[in-house]
N, C-alpha and C positions, 0 to 999 in steps of 0.2 A: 451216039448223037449227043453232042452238048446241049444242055438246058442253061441261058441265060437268067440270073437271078433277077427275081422282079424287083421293080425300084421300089417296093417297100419292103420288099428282103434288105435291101442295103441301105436303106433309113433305120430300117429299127436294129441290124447289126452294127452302123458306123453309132448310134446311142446306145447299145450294149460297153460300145467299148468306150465311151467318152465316158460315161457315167462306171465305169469299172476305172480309171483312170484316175476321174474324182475321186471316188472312193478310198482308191488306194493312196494316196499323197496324202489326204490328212493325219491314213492311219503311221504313213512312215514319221512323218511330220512328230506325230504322237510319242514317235517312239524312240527320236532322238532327242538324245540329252547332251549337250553339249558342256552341263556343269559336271559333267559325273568325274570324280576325283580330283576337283577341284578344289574342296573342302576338307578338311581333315583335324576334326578337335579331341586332343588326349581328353578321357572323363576326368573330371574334378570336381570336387565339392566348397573351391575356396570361395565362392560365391555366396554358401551360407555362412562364411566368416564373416566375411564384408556384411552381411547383415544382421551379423550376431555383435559386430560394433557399434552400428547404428541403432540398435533397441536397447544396449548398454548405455552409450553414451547420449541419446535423442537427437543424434547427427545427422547431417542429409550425406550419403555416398555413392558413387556411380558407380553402378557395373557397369565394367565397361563390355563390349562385343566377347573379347576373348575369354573371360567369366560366367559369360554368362550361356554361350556355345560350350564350353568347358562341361556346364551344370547340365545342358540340356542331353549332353553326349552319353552323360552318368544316370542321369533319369528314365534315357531312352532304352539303357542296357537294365535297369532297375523293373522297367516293367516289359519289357519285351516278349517274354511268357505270356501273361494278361491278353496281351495282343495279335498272341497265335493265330488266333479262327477269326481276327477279323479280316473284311474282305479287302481294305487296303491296311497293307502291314510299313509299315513306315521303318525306311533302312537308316536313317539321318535325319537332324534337323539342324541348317545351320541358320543364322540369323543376322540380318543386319540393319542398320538404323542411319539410314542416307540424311533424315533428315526430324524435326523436330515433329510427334506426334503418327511417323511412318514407320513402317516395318514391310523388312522386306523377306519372304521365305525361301528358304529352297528343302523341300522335303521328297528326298526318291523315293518310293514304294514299288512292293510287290503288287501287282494287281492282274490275277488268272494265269500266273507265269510267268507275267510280264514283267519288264523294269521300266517305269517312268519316275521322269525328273519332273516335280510340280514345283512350280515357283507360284509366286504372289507376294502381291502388294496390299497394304490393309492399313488404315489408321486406327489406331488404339488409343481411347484416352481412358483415365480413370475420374471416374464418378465417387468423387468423396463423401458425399453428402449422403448419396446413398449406398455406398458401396459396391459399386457396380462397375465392372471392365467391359468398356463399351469397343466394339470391332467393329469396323465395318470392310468390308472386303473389297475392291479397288479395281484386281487384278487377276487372274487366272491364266495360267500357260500351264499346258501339259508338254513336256517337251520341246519343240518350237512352236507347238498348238496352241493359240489363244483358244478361251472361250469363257462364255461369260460366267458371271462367280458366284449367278443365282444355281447356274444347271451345275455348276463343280461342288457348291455346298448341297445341291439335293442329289446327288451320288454321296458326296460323303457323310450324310445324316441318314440317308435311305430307309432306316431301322427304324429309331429312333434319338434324342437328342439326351447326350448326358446329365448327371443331375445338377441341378441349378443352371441350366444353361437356356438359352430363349433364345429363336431367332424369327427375323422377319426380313424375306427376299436376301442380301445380302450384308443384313445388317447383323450381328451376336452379342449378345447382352450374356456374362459371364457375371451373377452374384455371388461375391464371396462375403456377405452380412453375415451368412451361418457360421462362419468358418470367424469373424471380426467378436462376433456375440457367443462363441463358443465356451464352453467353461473354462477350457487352459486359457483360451486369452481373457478370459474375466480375470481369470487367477490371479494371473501374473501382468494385468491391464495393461495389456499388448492394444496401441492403437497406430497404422497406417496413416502418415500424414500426408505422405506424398509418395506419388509410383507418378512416374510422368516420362515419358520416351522423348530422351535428347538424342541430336547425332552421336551417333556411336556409342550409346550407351542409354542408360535410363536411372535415372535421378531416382533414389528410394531412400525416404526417411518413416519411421517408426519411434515409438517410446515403448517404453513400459515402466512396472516400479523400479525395476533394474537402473535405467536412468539417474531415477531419484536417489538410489542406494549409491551407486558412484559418487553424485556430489558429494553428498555427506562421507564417502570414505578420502574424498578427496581434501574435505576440511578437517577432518582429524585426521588427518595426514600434517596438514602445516601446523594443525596447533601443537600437533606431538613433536615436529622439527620444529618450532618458533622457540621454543625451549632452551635451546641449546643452538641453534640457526645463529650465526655473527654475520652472512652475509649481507648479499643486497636482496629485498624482497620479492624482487622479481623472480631471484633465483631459486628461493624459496620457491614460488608458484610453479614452477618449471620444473624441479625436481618432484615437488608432491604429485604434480601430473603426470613424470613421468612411472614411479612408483605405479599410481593408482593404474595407468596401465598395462604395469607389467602384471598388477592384480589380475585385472580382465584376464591377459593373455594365459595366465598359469591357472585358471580358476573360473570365475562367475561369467568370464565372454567366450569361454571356451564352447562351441557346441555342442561335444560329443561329453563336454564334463558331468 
């Protein structure tokens, strides 16, 4: 004999399944990554070139995207060890710069097994005055998953927050005063004039005494060719600067020198 289900047998099983349904679309949702190998940056360090010109010469130069994904592909194989046990292991970071004071992420991670593509959006500006790289977070996707980027930074802070770093809701305050007041940069009076994120790149200017030592090699440079110099003076200028660069390049701008 058949037993007929009662009509709250089939309310609370046709919500067993809607609610198992819900469930499971976000988590697929989550799980598709529609950027995965889409990105691809050989590691390079020409990044610290570009900025070992600028603290030489007290220049402003843009990294641009591809230098600066370049740097970040070398850094991310540099500490990758470090990052073993933690609970999201970060497979990539590529980066781009749509627009002036925006940054846009794409970082896949391992997380329990798993592979997610996390993207976001963030505006970054730098705080001169005090030293401070100011973030504020925008955007969050896990995969095709929006969600918001207070509950994505309290998963990803879960522990607790690196050193020198502050945050509040969705905002991240990054001081790097320690690192500006540190001895080497007293030494060598390494000062940050500008970091500032344009499209497609980011505006970075520095000095130090290096700077100051360039001009001056770049003036007894001409007074050593004015000597013997028949030309026009312009050319004079033009060749002492080129010299005084090829100093940089073989010597004091080198990084690794």
């Amino acid at each position: 004999m058949r037993r007929s289900i009662p009509r709250w047998g089939l309310i609370t099983l046709g919500a067993v399944v809607v609610l198992g349904i819900a469930a499971f679309i976000p988590y697929r949702l989550m799980l598709t990554d529609n950027l995965a190998g889409k990105y691809n940056s050989a590691p390079s360090q020409e990044l610290l070139r570009s900025a070992a010109a600028s603290i030489v010469t007290g220049e402003p130069v843009i990294f641009t995207e591809k230098e600066i994904n370049a740097y970040a592909a070398y850094h991310l194989e540099d500490i990758q060890n470090a990052l073993s046990k933690a609970e999201f292991q970060p497979n990539q970071m590529y980066l781009t710069f749509p627009e002036e004071d925006t940054v846009t992420a794409y970082t896949p991670v391992t997380w329990r097994g798993k592979n997610l593509g996390v993207t976001s959006q963030s505006r970054v500006v730098y705080d001169a005055a005090n030293g401070r790289l100011n973030i504020e977070v925008l955007q969050v996707r896990l995969g095709r998953l929006s969600v918001s980027p207070k509950f994505a930074l309290n998963r990803l802070f879960a522990k607790e927050l690196p050193s020198g770093v502050t945050r509040e809701d969705n905002r991240i305050t990054v001081d790097i005063k320690p690192y500006l007041e540190s001895e080497k940069a007293v030494y060598s009076g390494f000062s940050l004039k500008q970091f500032q994120v344009r499209k497609n790149g980011v505006l970075f200017q520095a000095s130090s005494t290096l700077s100051e030592k360039g001009g001056k090699i770049k003036e007894q440079l001409k007074d050593w060719l004015g000597e013997t110099f028949t030309g026009d003076p312009g050319d004079l200028d033009d060749l002492a600067g080129q010299l005084q660069d090829y100093l940089k390049k073989s010597g004091i701008g080198r990084k690794n020198a």
